[in-house]
mmJSON file of the N, C-alpha and C atoms, coordinates in Angstrom:
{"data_MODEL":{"atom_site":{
"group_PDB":["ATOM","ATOM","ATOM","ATOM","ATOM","ATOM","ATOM","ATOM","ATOM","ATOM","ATOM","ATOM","ATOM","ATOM","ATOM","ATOM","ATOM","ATOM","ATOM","ATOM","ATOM","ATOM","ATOM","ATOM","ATOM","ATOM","ATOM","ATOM","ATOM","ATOM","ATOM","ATOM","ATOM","ATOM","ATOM","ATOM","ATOM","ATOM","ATOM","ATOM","ATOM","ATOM","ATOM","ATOM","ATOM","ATOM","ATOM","ATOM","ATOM","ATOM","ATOM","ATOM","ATOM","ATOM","ATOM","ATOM","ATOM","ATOM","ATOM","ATOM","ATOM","ATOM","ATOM","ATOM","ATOM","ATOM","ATOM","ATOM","ATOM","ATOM","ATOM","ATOM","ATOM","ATOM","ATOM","ATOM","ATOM","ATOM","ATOM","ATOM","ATOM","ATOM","ATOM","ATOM","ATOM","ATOM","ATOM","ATOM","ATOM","ATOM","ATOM","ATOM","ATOM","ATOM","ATOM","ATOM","ATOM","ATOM","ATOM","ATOM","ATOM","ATOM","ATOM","ATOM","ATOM","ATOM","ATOM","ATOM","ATOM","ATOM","ATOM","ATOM","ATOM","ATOM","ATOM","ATOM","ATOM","ATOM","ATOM","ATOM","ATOM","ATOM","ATOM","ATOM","ATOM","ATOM","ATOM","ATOM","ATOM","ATOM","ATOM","ATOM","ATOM","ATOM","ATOM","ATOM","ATOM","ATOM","ATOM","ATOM","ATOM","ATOM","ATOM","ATOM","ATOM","ATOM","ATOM","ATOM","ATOM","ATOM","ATOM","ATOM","ATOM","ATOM","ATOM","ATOM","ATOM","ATOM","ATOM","ATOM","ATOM","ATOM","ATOM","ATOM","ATOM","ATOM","ATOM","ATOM","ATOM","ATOM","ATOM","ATOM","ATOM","ATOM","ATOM","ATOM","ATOM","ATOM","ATOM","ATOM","ATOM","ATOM","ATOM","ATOM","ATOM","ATOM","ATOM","ATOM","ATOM","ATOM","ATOM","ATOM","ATOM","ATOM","ATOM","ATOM","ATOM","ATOM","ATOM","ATOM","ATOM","ATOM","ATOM","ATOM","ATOM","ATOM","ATOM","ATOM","ATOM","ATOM","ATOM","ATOM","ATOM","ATOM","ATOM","ATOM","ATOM","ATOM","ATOM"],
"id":[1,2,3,4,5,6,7,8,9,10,11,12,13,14,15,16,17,18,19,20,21,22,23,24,25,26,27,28,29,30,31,32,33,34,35,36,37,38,39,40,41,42,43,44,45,46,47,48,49,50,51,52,53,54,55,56,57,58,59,60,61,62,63,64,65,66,67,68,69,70,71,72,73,74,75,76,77,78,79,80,81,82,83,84,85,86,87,88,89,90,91,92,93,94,95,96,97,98,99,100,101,102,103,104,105,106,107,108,109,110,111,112,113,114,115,116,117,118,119,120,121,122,123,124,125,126,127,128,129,130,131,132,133,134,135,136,137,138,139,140,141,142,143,144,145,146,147,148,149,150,151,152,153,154,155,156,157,158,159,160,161,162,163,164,165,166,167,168,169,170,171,172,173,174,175,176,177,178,179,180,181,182,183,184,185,186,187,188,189,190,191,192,193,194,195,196,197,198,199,200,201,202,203,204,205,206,207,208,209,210,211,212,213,214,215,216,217,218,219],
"type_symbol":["N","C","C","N","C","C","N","C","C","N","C","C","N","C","C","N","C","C","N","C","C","N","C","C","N","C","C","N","C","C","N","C","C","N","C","C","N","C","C","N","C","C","N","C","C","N","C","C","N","C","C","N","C","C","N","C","C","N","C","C","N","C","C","N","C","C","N","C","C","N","C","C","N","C","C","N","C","C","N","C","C","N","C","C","N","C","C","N","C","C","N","C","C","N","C","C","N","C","C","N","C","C","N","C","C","N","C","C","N","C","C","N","C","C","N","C","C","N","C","C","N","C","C","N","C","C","N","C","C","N","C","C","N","C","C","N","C","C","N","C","C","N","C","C","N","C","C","N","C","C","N","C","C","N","C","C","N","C","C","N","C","C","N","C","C","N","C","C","N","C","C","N","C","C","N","C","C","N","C","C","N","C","C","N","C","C","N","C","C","N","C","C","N","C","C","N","C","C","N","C","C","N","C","C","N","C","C","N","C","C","N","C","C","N","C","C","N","C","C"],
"label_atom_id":["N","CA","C","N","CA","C","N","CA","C","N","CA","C","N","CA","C","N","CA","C","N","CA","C","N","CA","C","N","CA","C","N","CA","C","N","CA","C","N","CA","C","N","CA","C","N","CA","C","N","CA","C","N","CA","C","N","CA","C","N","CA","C","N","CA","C","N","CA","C","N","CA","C","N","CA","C","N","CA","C","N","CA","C","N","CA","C","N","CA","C","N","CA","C","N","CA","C","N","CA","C","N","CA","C","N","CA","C","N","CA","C","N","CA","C","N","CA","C","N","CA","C","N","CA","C","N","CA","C","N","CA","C","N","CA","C","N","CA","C","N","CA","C","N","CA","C","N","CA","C","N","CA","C","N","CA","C","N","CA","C","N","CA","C","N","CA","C","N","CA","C","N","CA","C","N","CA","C","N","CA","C","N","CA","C","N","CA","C","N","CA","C","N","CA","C","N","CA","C","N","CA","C","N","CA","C","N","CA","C","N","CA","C","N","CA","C","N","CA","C","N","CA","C","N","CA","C","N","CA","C","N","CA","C","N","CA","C","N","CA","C","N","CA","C","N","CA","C","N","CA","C","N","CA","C"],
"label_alt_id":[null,null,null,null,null,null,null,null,null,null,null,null,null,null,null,null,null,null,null,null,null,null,null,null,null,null,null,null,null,null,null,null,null,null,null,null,null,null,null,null,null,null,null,null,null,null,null,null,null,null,null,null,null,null,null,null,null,null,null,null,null,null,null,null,null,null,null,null,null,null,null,null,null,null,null,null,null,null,null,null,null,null,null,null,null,null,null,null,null,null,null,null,null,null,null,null,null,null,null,null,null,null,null,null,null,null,null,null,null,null,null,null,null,null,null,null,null,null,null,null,null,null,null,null,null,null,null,null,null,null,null,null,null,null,null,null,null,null,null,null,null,null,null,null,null,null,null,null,null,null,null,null,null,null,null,null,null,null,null,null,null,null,null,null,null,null,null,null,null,null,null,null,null,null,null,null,null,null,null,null,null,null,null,null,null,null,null,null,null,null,null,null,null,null,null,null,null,null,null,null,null,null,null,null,null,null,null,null,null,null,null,null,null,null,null,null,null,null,null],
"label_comp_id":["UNK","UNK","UNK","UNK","UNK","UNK","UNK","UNK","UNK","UNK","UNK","UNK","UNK","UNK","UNK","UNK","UNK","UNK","UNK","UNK","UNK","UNK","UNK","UNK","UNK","UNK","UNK","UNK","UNK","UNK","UNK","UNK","UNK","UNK","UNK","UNK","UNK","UNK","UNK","UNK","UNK","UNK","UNK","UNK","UNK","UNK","UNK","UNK","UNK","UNK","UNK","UNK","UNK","UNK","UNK","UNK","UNK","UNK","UNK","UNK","UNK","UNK","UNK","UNK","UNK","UNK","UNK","UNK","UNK","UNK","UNK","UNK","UNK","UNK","UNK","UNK","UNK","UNK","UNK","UNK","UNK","UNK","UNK","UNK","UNK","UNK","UNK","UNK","UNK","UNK","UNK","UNK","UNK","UNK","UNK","UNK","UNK","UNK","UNK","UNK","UNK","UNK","UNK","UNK","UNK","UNK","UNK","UNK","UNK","UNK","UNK","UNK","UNK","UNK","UNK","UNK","UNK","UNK","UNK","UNK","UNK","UNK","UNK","UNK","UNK","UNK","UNK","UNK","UNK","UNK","UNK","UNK","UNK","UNK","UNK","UNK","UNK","UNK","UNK","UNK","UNK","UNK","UNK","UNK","UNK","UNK","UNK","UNK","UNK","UNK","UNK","UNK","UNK","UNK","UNK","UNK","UNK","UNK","UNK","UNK","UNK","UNK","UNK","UNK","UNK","UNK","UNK","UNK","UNK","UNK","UNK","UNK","UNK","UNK","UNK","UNK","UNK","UNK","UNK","UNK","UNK","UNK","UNK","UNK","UNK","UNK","UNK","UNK","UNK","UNK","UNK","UNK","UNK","UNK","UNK","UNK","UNK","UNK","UNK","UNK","UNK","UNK","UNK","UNK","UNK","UNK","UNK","UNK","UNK","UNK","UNK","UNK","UNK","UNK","UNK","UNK","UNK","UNK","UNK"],
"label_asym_id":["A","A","A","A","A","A","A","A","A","A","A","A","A","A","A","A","A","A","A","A","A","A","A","A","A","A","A","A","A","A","A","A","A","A","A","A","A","A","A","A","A","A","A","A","A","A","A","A","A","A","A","A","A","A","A","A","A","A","A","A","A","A","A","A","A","A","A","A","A","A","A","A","A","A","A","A","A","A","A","A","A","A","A","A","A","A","A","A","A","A","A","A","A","A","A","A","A","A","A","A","A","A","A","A","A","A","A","A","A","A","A","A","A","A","A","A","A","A","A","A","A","A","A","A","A","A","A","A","A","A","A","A","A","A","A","A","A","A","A","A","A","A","A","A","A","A","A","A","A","A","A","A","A","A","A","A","A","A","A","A","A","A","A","A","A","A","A","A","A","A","A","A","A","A","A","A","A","A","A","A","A","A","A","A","A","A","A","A","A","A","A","A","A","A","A","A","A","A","A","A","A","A","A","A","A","A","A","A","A","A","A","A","A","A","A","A","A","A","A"],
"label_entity_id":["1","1","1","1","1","1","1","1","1","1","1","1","1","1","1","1","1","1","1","1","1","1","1","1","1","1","1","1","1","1","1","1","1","1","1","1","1","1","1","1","1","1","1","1","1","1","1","1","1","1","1","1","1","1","1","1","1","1","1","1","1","1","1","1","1","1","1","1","1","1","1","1","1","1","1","1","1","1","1","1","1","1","1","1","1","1","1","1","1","1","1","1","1","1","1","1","1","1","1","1","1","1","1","1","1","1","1","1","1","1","1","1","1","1","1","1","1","1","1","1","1","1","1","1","1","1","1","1","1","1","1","1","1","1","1","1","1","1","1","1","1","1","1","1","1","1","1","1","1","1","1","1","1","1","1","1","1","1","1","1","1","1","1","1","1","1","1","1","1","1","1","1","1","1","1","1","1","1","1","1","1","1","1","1","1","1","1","1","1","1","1","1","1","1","1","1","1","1","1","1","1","1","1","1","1","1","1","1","1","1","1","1","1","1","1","1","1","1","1"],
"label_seq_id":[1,1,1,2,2,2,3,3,3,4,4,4,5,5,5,6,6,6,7,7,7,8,8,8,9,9,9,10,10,10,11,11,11,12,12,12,13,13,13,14,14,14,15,15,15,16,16,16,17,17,17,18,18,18,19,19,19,20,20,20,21,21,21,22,22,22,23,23,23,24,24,24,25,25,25,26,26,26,27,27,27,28,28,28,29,29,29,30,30,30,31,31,31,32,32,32,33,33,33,34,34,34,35,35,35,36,36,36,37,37,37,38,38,38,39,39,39,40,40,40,41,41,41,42,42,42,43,43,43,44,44,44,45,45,45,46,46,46,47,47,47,48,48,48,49,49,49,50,50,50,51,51,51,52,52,52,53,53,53,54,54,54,55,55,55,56,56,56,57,57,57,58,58,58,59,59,59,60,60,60,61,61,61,62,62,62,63,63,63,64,64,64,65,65,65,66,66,66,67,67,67,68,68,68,69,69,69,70,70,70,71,71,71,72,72,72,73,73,73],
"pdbx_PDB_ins_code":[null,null,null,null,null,null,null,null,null,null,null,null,null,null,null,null,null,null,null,null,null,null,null,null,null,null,null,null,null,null,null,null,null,null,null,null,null,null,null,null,null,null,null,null,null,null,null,null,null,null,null,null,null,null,null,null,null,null,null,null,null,null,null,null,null,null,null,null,null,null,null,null,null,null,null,null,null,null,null,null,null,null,null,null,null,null,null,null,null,null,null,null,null,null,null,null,null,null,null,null,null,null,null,null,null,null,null,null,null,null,null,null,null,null,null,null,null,null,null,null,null,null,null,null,null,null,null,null,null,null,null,null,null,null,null,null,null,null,null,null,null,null,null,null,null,null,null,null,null,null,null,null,null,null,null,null,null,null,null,null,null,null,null,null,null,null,null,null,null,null,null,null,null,null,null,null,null,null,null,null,null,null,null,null,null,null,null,null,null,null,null,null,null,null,null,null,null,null,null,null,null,null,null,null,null,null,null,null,null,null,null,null,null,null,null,null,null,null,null],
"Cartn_x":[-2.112,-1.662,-2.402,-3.854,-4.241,-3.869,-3.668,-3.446,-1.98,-1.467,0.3,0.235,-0.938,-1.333,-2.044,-2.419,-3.359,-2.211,-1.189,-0.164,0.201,0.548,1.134,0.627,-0.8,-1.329,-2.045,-1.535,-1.943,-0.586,0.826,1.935,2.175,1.395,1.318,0.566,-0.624,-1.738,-0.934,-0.229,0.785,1.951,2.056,3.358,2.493,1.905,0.944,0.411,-0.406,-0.143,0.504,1.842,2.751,3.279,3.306,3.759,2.391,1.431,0.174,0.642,0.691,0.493,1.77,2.761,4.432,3.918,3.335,3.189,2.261,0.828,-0.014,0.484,2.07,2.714,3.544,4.104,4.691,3.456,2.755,1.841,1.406,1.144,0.474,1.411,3.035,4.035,4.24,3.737,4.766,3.352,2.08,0.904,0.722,1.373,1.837,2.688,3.532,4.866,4.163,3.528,3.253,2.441,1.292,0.551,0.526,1.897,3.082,3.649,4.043,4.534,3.687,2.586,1.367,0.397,0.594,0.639,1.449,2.42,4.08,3.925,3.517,3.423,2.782,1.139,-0.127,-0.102,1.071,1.085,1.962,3.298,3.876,3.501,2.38,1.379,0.466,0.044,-0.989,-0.08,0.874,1.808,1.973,2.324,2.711,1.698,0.314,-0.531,-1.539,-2.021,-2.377,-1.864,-0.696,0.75,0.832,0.751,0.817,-0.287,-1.509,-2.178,-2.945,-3.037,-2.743,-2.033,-0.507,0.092,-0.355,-0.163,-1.186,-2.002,-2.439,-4.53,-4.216,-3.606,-2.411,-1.975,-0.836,0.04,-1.096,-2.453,-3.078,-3.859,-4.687,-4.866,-3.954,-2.943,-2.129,-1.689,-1.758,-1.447,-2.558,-3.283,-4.612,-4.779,-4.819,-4.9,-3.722,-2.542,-1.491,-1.908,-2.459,-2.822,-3.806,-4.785,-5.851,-5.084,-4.256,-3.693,-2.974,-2.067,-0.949,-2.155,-3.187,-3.969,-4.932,-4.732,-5.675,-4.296,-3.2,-2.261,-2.328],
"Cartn_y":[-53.632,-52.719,-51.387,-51.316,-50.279,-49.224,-49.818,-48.825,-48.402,-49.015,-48.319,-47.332,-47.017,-45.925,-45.213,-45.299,-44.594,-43.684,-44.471,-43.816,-42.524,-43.574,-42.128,-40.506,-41.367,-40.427,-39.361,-39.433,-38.736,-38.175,-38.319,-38.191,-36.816,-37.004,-36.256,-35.644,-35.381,-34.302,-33.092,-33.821,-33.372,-32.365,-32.443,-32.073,-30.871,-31.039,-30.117,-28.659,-29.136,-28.171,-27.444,-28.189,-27.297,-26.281,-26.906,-25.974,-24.849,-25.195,-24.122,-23.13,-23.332,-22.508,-21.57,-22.139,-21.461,-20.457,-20.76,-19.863,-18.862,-19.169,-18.286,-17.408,-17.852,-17.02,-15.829,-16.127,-15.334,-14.4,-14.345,-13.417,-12.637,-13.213,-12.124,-11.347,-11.404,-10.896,-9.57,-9.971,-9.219,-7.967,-8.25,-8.045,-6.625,-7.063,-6.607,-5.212,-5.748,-4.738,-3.689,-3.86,-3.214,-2.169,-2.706,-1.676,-0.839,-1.191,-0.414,0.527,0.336,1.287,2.17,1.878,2.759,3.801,3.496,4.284,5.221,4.931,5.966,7.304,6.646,7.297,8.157,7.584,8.822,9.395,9.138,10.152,10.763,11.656,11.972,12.905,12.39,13.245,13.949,13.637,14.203,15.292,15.125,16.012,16.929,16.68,18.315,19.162,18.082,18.905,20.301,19.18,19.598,20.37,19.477,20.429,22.038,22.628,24.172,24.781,24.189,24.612,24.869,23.555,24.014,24.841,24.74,25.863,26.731,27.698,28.917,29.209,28.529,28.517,28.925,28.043,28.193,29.134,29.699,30.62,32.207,32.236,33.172,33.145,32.471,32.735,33.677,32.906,33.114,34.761,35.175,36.715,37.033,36.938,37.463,38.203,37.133,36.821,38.384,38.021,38.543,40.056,40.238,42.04,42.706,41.774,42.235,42.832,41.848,42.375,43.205,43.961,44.762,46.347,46.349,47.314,47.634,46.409,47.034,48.104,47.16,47.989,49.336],
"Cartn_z":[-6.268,-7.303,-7.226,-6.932,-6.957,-5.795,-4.536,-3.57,-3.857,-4.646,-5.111,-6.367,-7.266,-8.081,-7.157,-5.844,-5.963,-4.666,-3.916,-3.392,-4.084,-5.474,-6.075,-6.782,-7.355,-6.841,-6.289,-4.859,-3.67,-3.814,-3.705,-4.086,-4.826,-6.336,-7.248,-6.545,-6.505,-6.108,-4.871,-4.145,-2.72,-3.648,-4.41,-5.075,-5.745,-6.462,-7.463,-6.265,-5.236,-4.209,-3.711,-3.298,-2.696,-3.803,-5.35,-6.332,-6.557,-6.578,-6.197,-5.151,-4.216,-2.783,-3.212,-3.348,-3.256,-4.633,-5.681,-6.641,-6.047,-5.46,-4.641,-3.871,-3.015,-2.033,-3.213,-4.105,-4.908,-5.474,-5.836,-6.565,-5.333,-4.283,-3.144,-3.035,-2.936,-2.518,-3.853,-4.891,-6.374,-5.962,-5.94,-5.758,-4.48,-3.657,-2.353,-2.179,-3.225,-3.576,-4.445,-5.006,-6.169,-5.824,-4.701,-4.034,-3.242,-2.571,-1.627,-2.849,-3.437,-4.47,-4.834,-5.148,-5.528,-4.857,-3.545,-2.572,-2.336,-2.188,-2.071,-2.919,-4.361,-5.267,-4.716,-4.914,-4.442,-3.459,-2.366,-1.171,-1.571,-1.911,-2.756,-3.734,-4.523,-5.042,-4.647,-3.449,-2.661,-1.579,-1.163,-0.399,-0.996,-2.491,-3.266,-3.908,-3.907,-4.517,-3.308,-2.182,-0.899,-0.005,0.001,0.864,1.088,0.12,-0.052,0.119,-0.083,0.089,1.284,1.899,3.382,4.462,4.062,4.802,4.556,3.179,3.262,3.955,3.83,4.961,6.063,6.806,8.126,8.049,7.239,7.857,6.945,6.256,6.046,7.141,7.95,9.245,10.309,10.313,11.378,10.889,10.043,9.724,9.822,9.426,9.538,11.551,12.274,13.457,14.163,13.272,14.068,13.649,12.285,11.887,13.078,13.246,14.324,15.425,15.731,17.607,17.2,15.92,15.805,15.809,15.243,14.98,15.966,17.915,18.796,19.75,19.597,20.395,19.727],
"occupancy":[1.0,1.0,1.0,1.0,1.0,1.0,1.0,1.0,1.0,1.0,1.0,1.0,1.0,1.0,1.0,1.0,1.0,1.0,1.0,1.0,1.0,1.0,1.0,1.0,1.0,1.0,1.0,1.0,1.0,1.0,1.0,1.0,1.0,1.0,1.0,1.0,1.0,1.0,1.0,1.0,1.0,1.0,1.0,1.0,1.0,1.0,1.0,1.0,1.0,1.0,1.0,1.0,1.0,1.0,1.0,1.0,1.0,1.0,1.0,1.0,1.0,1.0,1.0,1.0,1.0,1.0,1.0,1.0,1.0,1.0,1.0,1.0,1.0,1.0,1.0,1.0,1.0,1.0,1.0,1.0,1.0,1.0,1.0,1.0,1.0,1.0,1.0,1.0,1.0,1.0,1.0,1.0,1.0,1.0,1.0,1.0,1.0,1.0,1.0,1.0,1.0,1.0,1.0,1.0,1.0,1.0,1.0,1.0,1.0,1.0,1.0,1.0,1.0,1.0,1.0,1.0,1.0,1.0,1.0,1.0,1.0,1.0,1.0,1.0,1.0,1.0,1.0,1.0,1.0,1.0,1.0,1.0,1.0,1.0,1.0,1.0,1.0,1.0,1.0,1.0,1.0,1.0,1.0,1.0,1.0,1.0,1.0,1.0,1.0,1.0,1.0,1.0,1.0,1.0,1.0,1.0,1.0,1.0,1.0,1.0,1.0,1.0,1.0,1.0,1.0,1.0,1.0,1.0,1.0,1.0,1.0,1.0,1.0,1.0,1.0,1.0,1.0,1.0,1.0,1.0,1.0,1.0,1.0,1.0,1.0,1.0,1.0,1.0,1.0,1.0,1.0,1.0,1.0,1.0,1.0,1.0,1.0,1.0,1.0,1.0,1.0,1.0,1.0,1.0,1.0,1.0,1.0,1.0,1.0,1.0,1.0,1.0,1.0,1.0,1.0,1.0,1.0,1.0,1.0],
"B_iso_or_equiv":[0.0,0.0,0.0,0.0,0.0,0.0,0.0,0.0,0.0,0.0,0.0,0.0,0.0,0.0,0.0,0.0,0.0,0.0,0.0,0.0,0.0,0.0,0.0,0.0,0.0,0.0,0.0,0.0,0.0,0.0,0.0,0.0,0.0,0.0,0.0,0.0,0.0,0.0,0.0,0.0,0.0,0.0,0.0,0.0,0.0,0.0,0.0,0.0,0.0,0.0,0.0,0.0,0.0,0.0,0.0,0.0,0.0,0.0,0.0,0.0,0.0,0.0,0.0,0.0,0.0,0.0,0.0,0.0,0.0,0.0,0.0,0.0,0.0,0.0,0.0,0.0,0.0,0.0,0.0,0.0,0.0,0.0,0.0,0.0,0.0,0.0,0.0,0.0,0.0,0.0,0.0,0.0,0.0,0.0,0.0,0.0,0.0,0.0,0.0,0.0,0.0,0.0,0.0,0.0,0.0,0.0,0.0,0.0,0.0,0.0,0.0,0.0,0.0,0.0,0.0,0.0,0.0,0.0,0.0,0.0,0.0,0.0,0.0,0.0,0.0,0.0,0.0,0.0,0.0,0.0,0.0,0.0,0.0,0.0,0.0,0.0,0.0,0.0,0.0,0.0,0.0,0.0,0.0,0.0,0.0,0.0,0.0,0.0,0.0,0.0,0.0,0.0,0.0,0.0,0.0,0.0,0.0,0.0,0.0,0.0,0.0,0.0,0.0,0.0,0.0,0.0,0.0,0.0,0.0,0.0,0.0,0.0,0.0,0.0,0.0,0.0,0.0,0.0,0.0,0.0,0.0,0.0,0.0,0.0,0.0,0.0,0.0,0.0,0.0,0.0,0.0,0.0,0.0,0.0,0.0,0.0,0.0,0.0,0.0,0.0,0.0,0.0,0.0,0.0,0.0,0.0,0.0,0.0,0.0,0.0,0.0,0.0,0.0,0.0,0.0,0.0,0.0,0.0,0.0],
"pdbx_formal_charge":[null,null,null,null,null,null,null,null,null,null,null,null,null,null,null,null,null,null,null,null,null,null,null,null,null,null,null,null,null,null,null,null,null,null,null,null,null,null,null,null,null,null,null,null,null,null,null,null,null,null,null,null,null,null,null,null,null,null,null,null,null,null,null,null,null,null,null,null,null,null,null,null,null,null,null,null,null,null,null,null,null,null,null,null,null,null,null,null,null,null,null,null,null,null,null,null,null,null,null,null,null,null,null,null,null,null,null,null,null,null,null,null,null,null,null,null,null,null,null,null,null,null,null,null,null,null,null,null,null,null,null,null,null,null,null,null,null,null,null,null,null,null,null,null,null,null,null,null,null,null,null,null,null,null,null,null,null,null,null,null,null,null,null,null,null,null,null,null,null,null,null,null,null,null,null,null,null,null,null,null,null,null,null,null,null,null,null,null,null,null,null,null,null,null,null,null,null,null,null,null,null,null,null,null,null,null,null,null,null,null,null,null,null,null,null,null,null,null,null],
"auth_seq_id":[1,1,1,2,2,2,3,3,3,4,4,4,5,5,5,6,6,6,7,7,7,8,8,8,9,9,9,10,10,10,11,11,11,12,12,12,13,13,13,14,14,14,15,15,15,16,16,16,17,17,17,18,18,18,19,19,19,20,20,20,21,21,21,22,22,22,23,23,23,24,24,24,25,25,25,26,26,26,27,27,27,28,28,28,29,29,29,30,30,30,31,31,31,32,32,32,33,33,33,34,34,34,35,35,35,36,36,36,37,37,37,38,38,38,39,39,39,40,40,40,41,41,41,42,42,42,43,43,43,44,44,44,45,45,45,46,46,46,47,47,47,48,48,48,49,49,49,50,50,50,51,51,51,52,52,52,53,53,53,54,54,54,55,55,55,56,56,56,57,57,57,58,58,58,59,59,59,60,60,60,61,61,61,62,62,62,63,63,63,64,64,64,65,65,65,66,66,66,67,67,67,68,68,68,69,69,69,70,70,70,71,71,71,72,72,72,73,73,73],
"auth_comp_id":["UNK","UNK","UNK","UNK","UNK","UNK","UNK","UNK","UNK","UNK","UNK","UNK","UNK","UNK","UNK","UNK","UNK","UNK","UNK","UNK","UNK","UNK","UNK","UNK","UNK","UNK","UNK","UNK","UNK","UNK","UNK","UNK","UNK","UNK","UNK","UNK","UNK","UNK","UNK","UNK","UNK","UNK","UNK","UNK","UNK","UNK","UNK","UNK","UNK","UNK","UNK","UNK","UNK","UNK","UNK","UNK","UNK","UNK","UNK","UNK","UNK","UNK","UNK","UNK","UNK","UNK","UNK","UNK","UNK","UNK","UNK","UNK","UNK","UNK","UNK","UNK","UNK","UNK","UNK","UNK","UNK","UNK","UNK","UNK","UNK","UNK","UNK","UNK","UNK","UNK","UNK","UNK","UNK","UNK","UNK","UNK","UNK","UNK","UNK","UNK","UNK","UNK","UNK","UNK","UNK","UNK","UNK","UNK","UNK","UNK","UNK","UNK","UNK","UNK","UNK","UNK","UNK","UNK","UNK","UNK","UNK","UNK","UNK","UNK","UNK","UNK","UNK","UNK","UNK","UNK","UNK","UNK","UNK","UNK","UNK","UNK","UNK","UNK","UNK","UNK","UNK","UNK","UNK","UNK","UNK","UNK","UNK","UNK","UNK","UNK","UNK","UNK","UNK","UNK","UNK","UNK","UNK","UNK","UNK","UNK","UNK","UNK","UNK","UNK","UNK","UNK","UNK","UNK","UNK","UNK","UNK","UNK","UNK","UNK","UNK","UNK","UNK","UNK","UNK","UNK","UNK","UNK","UNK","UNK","UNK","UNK","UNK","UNK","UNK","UNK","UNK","UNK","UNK","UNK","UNK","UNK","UNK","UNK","UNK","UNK","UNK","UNK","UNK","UNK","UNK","UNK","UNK","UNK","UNK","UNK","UNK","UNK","UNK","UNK","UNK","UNK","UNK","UNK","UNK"],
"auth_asym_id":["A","A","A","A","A","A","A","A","A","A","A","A","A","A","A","A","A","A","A","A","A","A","A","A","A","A","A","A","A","A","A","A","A","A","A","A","A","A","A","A","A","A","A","A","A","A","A","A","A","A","A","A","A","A","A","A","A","A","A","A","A","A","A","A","A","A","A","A","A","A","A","A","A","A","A","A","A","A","A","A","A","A","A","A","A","A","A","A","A","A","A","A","A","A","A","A","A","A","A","A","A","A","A","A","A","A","A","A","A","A","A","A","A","A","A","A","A","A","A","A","A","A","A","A","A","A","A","A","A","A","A","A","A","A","A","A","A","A","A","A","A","A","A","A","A","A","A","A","A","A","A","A","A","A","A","A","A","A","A","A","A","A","A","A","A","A","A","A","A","A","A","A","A","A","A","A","A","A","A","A","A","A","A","A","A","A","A","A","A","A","A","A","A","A","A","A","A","A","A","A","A","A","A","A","A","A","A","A","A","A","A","A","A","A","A","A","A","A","A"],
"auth_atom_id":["N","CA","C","N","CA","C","N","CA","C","N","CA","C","N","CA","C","N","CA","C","N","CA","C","N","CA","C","N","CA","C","N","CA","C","N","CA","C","N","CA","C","N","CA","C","N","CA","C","N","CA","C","N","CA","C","N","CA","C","N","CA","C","N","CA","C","N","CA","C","N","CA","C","N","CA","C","N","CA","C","N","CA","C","N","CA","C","N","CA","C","N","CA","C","N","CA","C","N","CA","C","N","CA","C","N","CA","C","N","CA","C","N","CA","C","N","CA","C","N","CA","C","N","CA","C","N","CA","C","N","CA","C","N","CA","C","N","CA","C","N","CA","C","N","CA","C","N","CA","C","N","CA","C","N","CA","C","N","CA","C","N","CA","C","N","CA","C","N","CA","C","N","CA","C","N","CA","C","N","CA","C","N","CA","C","N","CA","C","N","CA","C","N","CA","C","N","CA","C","N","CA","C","N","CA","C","N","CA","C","N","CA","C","N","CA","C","N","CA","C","N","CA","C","N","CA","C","N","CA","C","N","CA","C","N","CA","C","N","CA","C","N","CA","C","N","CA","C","N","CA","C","N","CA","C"],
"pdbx_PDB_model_num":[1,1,1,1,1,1,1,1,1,1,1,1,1,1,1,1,1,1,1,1,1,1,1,1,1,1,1,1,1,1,1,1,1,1,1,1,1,1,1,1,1,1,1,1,1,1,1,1,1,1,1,1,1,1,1,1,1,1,1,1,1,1,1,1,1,1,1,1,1,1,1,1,1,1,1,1,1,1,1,1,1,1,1,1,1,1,1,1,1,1,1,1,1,1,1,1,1,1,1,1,1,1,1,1,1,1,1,1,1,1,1,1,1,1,1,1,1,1,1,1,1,1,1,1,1,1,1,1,1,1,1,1,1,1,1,1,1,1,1,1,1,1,1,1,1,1,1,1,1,1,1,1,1,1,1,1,1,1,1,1,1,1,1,1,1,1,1,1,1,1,1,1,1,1,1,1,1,1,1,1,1,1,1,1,1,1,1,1,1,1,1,1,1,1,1,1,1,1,1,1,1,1,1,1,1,1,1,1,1,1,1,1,1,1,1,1,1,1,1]
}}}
């Protein structure tokens, strides 16, 4: 009798796991998504804040650069 409770459970305990893990796989996944999203965001945010400001820099160099050579010719 006892090794037939104790079948079951091992049975149960087997079952309780797989419903563990499959829930563990769902939270990494919602978890996952979410931080992908959150990223997107902050690059997005960081493109429009940075973005302009850099080109400027760039293209105020690059005039800068281009006044010099117009004023040796």
């Amino acid at each position: 009798m006892g090794s037939i409770f104790s079948a079951i459970g091992g049975c149960i305990s087997a079952i309780v796991g797989a419903i563990a893990s499959i829930i563990m796989t769902i939270v990494n996944v919602i978890v996952m998504i979410l931080v992908t999203i959150w990223d997107v965001i902050l690059d997005i945010i960081c493109c429009r804040c940075f973005g302009s400001r850099r080109s400027s820099r760039r293209s105020g160099r690059s005039r800068r650069s281009g006044g010099g050579r117009s004023g040796v010719i």
